[in-house]
C-alpha positions as CSV (number, residue, x, y, z in Angstrom):
1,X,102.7,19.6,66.5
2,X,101.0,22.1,63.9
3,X,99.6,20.4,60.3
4,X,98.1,22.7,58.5
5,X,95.8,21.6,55.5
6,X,94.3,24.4,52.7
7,X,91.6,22.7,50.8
8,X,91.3,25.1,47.3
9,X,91.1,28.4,48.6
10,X,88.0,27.6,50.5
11,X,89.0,26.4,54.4
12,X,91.8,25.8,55.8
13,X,92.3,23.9,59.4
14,X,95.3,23.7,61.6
15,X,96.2,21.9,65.1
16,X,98.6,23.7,67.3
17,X,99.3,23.1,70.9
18,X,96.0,21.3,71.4
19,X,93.8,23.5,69.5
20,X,92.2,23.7,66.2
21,X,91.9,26.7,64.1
22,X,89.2,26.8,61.2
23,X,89.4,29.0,58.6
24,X,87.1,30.9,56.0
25,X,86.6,33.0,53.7
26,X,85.2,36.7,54.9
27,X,84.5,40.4,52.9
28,X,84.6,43.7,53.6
29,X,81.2,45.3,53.9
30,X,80.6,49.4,53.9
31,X,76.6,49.5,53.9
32,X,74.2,47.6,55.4
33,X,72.4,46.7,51.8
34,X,75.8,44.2,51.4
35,X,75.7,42.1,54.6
36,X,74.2,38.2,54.3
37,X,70.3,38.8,53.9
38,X,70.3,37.6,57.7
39,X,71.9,40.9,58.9
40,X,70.7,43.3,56.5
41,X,67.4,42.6,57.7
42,X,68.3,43.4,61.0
43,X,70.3,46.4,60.3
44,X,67.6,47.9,57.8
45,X,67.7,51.5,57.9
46,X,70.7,51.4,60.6
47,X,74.1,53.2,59.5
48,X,77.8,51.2,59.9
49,X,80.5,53.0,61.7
50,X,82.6,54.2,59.0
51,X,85.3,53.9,61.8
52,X,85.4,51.0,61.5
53,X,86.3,48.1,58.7
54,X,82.9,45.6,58.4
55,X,84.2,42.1,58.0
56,X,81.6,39.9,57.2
57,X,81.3,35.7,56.4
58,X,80.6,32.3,57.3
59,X,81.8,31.2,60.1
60,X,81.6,27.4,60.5
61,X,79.2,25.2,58.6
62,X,77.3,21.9,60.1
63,X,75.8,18.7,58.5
64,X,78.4,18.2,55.9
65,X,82.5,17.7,56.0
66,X,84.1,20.5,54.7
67,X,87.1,19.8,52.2
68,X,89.0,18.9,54.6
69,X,87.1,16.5,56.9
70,X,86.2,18.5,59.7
71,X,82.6,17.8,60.8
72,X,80.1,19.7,63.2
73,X,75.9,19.0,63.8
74,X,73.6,21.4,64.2
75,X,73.7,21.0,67.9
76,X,77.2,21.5,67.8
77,X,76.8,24.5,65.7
78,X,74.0,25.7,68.3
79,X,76.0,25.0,71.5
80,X,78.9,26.8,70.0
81,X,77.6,29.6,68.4
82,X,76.8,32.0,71.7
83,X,80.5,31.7,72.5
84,X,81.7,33.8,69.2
85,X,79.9,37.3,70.1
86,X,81.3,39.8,71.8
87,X,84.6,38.2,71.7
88,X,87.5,39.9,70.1
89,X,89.0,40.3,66.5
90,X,92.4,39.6,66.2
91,X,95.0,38.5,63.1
92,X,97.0,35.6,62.8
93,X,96.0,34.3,66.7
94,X,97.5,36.7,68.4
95,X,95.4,36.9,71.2
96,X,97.2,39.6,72.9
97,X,96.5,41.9,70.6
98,X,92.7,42.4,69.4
99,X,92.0,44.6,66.8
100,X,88.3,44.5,66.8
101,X,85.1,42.5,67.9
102,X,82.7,40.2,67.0
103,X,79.5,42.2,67.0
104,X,76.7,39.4,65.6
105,X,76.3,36.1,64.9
106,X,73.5,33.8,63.4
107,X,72.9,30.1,63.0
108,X,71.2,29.8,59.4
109,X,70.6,27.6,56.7
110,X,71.5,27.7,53.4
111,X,71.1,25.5,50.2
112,X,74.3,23.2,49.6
113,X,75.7,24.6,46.4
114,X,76.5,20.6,45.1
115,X,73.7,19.1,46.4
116,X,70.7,21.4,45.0
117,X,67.7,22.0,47.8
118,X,69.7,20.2,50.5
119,X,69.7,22.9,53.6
120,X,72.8,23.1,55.7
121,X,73.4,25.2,59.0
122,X,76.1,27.6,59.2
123,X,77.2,30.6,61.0
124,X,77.5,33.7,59.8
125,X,79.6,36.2,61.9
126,X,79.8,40.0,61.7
127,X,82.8,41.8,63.4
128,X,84.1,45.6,63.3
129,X,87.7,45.9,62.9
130,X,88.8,49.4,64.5
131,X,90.3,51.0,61.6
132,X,90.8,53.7,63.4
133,X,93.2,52.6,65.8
134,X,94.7,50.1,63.4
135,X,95.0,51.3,60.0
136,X,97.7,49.2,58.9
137,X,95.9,46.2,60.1
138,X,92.8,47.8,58.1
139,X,95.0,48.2,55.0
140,X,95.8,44.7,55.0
141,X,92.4,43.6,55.4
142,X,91.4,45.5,51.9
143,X,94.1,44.4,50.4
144,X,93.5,40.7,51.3
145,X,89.6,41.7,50.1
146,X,90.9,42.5,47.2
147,X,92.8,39.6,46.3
148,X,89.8,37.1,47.5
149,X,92.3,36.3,50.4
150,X,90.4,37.7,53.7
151,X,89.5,34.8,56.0
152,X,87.8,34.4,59.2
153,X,89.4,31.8,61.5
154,X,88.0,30.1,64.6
155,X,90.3,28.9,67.6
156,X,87.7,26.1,68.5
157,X,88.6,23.8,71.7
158,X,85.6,21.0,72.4
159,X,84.7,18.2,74.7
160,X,85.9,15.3,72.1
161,X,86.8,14.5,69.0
162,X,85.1,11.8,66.9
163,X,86.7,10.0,64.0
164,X,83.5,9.5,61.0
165,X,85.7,6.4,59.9
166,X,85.6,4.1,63.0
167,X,83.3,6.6,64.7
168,X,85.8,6.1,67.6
169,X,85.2,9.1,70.0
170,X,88.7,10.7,71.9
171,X,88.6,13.3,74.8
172,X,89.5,16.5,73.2
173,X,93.2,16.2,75.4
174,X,93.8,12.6,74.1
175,X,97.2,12.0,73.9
176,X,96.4,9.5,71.3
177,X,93.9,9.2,68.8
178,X,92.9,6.0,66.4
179,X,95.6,5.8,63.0
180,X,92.5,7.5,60.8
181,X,93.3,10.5,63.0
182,X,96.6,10.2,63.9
183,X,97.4,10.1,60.3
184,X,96.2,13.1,58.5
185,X,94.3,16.3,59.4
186,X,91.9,15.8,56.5
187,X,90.7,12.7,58.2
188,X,87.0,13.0,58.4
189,X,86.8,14.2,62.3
190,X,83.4,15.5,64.1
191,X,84.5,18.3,66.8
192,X,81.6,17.8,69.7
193,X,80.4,20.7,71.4
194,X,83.1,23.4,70.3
């Protein structure tokens, strides 16, 4: 089964053969002075690969449903966030073909934008797409930039799945789930240790 759910340009998440996929916005970056403040203070004074196409965003955020229900803690967030770097870049899923690599990411906190000084975690991720060998793929990238229409998506597969209406937890291979879940992907869900 595959429901797909984009919540006003901002995330999207979609279930497919036991997995879910979350989706966000990324940028194209060509100079260290236009990464997230948390990377251009490590990469101060350090040159990008201009092989390479910087892709730059957040890449899930914790503490808060997103538009459209999914939920992670911080501890989630912490747990999963070792398991993004190194791993590689690919478009649309397919997994047989990477086109570049997660180089960096970090668990930060930011300030809600609707709720003022409240502080949320997130993670940021950082990847290099090889241009080089993939130009079209690199193309598409700028031209998806351009159009505010470049995302990042996560293939995330966790231990369970809670519902935030019943709180009824399900193992993440439940064949069935309560009617909260069963019934729409916007259902507020929290995803345990992604």
């Amino acid at each position: 089964r595959q429901a797909n759910y984009i919540a006003e340009g901002f995330d999207m998440y979609t279930e497919l053969h036991g997995k879910s996929y979350f989706t966000t916005k990324a940028q194209i970056v060509s100079d260290p002075e236009q990464l997230e403040r948390e990377y251009a203070f490590e990469m101060k004074g350090e040159r990008l690969n201009p092989n390479f196409l910087w892709i730059s965003g957040r890449y899930a955020q914790g503490e808060k449903a997103n538009r459209n229900g999914q939920f992670w803690t911080t501890q989630d967030l912490k747990g999963g966030e070792y398991s993004i770097k190194y791993t590689p870049l690919n478009v649309l899923h397919e997994w047989d073909r990477p086109v570049g690599v997660f180089i960096e990411t970090k668990l930060v906190h930011r300030e809600a934008a609707s709720d003022g000084e409240v502080l949320l975690p997130e993670i940021q991720a950082l990847s290099a797409l090889w241009s080089h060998l993939y130009p079209e793929v690199a193309d598409a990238a700028r031209t998806a930039h351009s159009q505010g229409k470049l995302w990042y998506s996560m293939e995330c597969i966790g231990e369970a799945k809670q519902c935030m209406t019943c709180d009824k937890t399900f193992d993440w291979e439940a064949s069935r789930f309560c009617d909260h879940l069963e019934g729409s992907v916007q259902a507020p869900r929290r995803l345990i240790n992604p």
